[in-house]
N, CA, C and O atoms as a GROMACS GRO file, in nm:
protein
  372
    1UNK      N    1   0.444  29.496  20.914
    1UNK     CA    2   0.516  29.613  20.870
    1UNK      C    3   0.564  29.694  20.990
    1UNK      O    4   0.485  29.703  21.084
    2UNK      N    5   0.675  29.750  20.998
    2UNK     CA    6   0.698  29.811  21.066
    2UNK      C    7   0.708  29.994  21.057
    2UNK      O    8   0.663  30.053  20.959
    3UNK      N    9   0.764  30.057  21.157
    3UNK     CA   10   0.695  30.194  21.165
    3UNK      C   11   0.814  30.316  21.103
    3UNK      O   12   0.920  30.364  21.143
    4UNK      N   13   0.732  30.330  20.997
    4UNK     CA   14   0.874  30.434  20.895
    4UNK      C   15   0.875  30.554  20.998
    4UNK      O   16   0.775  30.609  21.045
    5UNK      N   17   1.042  30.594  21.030
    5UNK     CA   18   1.008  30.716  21.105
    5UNK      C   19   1.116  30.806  21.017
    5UNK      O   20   1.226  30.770  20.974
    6UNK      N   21   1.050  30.933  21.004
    6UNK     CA   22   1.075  31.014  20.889
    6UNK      C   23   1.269  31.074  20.950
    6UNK      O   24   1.321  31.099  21.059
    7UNK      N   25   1.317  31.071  20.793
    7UNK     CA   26   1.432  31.100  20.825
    7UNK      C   27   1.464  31.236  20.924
    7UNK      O   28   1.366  31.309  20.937
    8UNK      N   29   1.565  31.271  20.982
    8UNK     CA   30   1.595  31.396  21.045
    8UNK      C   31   1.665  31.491  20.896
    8UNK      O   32   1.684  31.612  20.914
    9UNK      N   33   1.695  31.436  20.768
    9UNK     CA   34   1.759  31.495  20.686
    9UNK      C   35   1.605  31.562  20.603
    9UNK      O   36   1.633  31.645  20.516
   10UNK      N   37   1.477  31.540  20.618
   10UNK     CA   38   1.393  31.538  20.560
   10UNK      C   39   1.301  31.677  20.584
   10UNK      O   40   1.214  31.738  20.521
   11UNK      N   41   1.369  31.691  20.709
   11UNK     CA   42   1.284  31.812  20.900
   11UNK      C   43   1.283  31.911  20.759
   11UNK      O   44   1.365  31.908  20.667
   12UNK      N   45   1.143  32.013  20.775
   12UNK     CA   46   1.161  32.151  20.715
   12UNK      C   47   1.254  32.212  20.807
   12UNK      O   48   1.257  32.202  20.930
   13UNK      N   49   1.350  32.295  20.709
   13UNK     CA   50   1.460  32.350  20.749
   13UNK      C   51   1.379  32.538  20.728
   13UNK      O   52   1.376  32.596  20.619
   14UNK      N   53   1.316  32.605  20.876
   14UNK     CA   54   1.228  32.724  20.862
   14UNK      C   55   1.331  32.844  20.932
   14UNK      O   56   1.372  32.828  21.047
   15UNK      N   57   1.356  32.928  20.875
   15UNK     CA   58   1.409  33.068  20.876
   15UNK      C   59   1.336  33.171  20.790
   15UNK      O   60   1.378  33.180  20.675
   16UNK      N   61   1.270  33.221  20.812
   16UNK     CA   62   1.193  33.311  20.790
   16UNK      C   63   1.244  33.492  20.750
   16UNK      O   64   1.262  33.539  20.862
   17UNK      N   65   1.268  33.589  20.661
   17UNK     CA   66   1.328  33.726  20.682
   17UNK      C   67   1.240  33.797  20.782
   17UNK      O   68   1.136  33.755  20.833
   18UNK      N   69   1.306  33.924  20.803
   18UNK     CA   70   1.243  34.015  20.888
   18UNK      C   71   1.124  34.024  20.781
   18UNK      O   72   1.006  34.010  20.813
   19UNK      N   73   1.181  34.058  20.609
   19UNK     CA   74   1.071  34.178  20.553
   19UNK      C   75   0.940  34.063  20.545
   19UNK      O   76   0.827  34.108  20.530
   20UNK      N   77   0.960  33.917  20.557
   20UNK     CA   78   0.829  33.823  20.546
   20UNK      C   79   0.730  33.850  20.688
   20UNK      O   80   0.608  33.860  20.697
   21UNK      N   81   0.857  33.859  20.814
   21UNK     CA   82   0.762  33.853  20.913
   21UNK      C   83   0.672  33.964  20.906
   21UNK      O   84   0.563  33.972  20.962
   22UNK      N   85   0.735  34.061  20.822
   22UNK     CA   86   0.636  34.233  20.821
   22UNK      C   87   0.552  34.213  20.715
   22UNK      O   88   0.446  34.274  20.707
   23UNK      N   89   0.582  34.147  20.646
   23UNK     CA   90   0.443  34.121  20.546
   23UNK      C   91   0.308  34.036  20.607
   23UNK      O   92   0.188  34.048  20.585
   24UNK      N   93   0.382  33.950  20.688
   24UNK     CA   94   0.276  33.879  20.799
   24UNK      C   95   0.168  33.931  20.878
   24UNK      O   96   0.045  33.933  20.869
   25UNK      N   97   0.308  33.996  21.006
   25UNK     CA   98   0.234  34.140  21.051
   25UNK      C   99   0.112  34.160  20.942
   25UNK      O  100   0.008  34.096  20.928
   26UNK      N  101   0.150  34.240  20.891
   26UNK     CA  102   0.056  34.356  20.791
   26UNK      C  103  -0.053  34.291  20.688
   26UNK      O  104  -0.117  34.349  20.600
   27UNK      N  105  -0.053  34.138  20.730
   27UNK     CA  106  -0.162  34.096  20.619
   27UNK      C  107  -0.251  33.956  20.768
   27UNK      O  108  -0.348  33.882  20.753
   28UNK      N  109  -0.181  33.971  20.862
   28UNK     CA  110  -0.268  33.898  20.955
   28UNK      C  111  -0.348  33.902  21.015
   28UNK      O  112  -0.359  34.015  21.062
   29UNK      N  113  -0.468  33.796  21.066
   29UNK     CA  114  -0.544  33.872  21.176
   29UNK      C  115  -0.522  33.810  21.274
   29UNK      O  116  -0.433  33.725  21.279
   30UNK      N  117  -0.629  33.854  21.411
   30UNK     CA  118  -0.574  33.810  21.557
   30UNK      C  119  -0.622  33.631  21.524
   30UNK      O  120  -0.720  33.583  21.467
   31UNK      N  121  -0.499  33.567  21.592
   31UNK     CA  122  -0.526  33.396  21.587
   31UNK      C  123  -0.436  33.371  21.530
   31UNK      O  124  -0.366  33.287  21.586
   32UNK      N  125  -0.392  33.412  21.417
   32UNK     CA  126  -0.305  33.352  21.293
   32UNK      C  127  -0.168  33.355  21.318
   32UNK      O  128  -0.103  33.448  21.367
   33UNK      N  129  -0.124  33.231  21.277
   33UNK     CA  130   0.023  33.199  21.321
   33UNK      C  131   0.125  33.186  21.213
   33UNK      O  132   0.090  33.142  21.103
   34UNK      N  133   0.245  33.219  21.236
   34UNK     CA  134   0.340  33.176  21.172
   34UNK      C  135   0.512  33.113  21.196
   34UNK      O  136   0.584  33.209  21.225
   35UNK      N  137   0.558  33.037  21.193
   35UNK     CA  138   0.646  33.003  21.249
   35UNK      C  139   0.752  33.053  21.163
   35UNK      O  140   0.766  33.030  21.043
   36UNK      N  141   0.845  33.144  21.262
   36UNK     CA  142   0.935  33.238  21.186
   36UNK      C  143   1.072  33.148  21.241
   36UNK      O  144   1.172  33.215  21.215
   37UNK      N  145   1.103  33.039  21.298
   37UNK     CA  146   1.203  32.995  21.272
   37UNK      C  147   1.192  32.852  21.309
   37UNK      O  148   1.076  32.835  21.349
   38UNK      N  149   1.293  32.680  21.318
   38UNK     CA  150   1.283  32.614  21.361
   38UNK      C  151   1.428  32.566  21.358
   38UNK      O  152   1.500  32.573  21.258
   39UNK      N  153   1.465  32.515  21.482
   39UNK     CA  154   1.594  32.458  21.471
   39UNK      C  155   1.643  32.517  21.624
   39UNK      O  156   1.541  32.535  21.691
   40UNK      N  157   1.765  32.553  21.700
   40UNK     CA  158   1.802  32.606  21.807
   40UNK      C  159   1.810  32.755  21.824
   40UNK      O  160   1.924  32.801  21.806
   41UNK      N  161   1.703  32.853  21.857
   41UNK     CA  162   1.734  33.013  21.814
   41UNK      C  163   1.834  33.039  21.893
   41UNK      O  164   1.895  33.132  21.842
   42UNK      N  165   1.898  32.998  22.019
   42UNK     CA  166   2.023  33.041  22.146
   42UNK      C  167   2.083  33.045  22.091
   42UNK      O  168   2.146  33.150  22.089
   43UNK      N  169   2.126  32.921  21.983
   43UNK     CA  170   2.291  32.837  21.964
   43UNK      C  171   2.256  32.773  21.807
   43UNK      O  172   2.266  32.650  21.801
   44UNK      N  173   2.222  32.831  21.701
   44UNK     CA  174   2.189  32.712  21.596
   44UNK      C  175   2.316  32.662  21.548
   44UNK      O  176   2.306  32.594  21.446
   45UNK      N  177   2.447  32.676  21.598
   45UNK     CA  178   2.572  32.589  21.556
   45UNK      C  179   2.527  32.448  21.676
   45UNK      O  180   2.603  32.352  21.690
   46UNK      N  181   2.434  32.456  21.731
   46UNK     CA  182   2.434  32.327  21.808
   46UNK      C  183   2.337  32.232  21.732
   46UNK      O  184   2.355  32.111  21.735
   47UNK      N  185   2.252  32.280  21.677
   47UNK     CA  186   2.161  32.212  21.592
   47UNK      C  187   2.218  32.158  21.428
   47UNK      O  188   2.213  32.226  21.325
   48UNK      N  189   2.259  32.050  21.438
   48UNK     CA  190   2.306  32.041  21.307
   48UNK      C  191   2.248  32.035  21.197
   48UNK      O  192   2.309  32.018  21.092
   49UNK      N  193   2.098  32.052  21.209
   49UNK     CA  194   1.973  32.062  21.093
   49UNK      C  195   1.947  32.179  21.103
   49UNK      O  196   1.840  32.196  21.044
   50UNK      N  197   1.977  32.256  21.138
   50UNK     CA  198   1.971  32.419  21.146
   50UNK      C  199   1.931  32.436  21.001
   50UNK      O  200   1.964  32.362  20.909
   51UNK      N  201   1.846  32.560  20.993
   51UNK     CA  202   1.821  32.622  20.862
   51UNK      C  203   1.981  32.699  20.828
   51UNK      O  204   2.038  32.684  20.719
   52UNK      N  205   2.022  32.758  20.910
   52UNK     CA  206   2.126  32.839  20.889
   52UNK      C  207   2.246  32.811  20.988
   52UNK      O  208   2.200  32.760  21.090
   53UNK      N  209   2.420  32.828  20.997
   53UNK     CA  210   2.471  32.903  21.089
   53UNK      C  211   2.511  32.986  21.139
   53UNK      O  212   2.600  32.980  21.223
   54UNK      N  213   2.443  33.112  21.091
   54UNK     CA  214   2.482  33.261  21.050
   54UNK      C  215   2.410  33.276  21.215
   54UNK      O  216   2.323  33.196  21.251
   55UNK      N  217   2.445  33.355  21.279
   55UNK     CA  218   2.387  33.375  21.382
   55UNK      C  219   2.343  33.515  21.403
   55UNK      O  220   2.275  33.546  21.500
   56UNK      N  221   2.386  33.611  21.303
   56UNK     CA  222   2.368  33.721  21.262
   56UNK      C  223   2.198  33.728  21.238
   56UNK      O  224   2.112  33.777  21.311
   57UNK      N  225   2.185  33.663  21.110
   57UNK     CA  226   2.046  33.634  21.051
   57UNK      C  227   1.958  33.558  21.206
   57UNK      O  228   1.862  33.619  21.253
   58UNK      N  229   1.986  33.479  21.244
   58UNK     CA  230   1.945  33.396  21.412
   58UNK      C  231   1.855  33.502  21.454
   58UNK      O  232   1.733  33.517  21.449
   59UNK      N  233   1.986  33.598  21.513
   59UNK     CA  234   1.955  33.682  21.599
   59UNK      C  235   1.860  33.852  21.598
   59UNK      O  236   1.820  33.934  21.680
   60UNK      N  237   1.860  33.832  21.437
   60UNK     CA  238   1.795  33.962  21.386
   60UNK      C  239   1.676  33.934  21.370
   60UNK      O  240   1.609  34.037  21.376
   61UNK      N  241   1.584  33.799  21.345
   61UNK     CA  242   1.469  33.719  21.333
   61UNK      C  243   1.433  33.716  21.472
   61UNK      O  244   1.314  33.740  21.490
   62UNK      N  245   1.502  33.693  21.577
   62UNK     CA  246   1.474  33.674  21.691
   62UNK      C  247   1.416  33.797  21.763
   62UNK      O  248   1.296  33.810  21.787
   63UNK      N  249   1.507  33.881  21.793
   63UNK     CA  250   1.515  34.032  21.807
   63UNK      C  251   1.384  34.098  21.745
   63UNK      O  252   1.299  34.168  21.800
   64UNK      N  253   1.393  34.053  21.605
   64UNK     CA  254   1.248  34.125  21.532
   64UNK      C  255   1.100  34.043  21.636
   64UNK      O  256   1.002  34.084  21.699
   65UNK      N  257   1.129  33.981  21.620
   65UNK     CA  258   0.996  33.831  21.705
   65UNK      C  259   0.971  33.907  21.826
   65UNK      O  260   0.864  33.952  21.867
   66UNK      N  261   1.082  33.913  21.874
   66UNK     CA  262   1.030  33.940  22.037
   66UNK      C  263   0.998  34.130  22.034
   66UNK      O  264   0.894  34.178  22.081
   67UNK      N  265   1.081  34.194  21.986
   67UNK     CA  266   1.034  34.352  21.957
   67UNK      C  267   0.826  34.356  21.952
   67UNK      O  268   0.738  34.427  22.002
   68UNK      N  269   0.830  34.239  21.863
   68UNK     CA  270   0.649  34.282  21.796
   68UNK      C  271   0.607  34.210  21.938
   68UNK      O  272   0.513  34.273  21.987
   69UNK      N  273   0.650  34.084  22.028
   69UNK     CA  274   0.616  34.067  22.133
   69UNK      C  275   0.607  34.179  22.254
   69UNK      O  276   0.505  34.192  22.321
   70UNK      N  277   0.739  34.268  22.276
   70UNK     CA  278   0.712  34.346  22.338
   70UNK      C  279   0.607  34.505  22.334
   70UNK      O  280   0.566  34.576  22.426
   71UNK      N  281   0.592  34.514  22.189
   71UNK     CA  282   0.492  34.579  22.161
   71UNK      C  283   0.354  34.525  22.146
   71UNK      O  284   0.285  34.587  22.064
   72UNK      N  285   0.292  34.413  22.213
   72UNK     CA  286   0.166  34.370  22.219
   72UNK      C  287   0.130  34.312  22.072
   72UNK      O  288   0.010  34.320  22.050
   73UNK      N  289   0.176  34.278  22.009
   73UNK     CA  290   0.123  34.265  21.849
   73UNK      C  291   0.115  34.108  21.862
   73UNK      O  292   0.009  34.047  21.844
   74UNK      N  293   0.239  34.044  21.897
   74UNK     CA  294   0.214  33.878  21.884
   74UNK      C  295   0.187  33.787  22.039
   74UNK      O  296   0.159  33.848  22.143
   75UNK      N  297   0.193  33.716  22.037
   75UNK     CA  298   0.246  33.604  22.179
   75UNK      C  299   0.344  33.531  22.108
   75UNK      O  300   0.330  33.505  21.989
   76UNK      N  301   0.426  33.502  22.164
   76UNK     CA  302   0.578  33.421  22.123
   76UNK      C  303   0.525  33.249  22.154
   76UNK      O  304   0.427  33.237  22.228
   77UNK      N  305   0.586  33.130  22.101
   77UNK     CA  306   0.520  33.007  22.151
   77UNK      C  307   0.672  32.966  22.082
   77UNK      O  308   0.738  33.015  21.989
   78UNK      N  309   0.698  32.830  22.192
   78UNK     CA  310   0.781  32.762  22.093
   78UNK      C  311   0.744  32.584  22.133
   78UNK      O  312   0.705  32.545  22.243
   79UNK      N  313   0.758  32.529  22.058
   79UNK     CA  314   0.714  32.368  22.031
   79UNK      C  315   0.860  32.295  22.048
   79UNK      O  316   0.964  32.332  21.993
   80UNK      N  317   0.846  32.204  22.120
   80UNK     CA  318   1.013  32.095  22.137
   80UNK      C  319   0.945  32.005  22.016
   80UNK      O  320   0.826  31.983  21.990
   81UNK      N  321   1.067  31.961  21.950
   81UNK     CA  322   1.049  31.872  21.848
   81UNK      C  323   1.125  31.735  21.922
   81UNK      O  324   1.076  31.625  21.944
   82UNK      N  325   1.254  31.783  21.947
   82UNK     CA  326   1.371  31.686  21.999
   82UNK      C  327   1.493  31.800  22.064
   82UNK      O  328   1.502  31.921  22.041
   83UNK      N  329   1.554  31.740  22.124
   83UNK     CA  330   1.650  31.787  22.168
   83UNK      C  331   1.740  31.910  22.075
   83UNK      O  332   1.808  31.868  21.981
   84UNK      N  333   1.739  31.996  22.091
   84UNK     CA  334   1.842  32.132  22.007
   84UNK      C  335   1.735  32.139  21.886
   84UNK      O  336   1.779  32.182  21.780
   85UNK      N  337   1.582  32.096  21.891
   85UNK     CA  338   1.512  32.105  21.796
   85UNK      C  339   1.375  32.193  21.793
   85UNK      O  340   1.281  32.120  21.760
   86UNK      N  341   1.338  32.320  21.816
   86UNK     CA  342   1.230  32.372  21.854
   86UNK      C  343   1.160  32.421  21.755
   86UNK      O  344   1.213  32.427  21.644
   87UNK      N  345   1.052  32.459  21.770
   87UNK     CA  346   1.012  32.580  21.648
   87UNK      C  347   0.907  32.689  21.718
   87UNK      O  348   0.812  32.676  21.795
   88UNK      N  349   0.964  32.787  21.662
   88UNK     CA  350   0.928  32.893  21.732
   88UNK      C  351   0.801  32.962  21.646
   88UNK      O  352   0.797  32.990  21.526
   89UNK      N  353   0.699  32.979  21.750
   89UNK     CA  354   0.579  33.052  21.659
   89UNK      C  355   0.548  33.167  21.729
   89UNK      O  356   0.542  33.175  21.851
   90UNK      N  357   0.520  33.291  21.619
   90UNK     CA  358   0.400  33.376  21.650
   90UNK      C  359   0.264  33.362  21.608
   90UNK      O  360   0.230  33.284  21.519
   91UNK      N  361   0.170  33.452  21.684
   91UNK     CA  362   0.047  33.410  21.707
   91UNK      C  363   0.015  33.553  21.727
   91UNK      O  364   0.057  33.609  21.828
   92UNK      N  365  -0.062  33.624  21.630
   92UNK     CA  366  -0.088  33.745  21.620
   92UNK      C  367  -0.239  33.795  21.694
   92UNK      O  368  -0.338  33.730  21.660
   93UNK      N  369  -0.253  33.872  21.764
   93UNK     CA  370  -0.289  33.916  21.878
   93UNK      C  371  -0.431  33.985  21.825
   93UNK      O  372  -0.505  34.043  21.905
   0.00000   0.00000   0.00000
């Protein structure tokens, strides 16, 4: 037998809202993670499995992510999947 490798049409497609990441925030403790997006956060018109191509929504998820980073609340992490393929986690503090 040979080795099934899972479609790229199959990838969870993760975009996350601001008001989920604040429900997160507000119901997490320190350790606990959540991955508030996956796909290219720079450029997701380069990622063609993108959850979205709104770059509006991209960039307001992003912006929110790193804000709670710069206020000490999370650590930012992101994971390579494949090329234009990442996923980005917080990790609440």
């Amino acid at each position: 037998m040979g080795v099934v490798k899972e479609s790229p049409y199959s990838l969870k497609r993760i975009m996350i809202s601001r008001t989920k990441f604040d429900e997160w925030l507000n119901k997490s403790k320190p350790g606990d993670k959540i991955t508030y997006y996956r796909g290219y956060i720079m450029g997701p018109h380069l990622q063609k499995y993108s959850p979205t191509s709104d770059e509006r929504r991209v960039r307001a998820i992003k912006n929110y992510a790193y804000k709670a980073y710069e206020h000490n609340v999370v650590t930012l992490i992101q994971k390579k999947h494949d090329d234009f393929d990442y996923e980005y986690i917080a990790v609440r503090k």
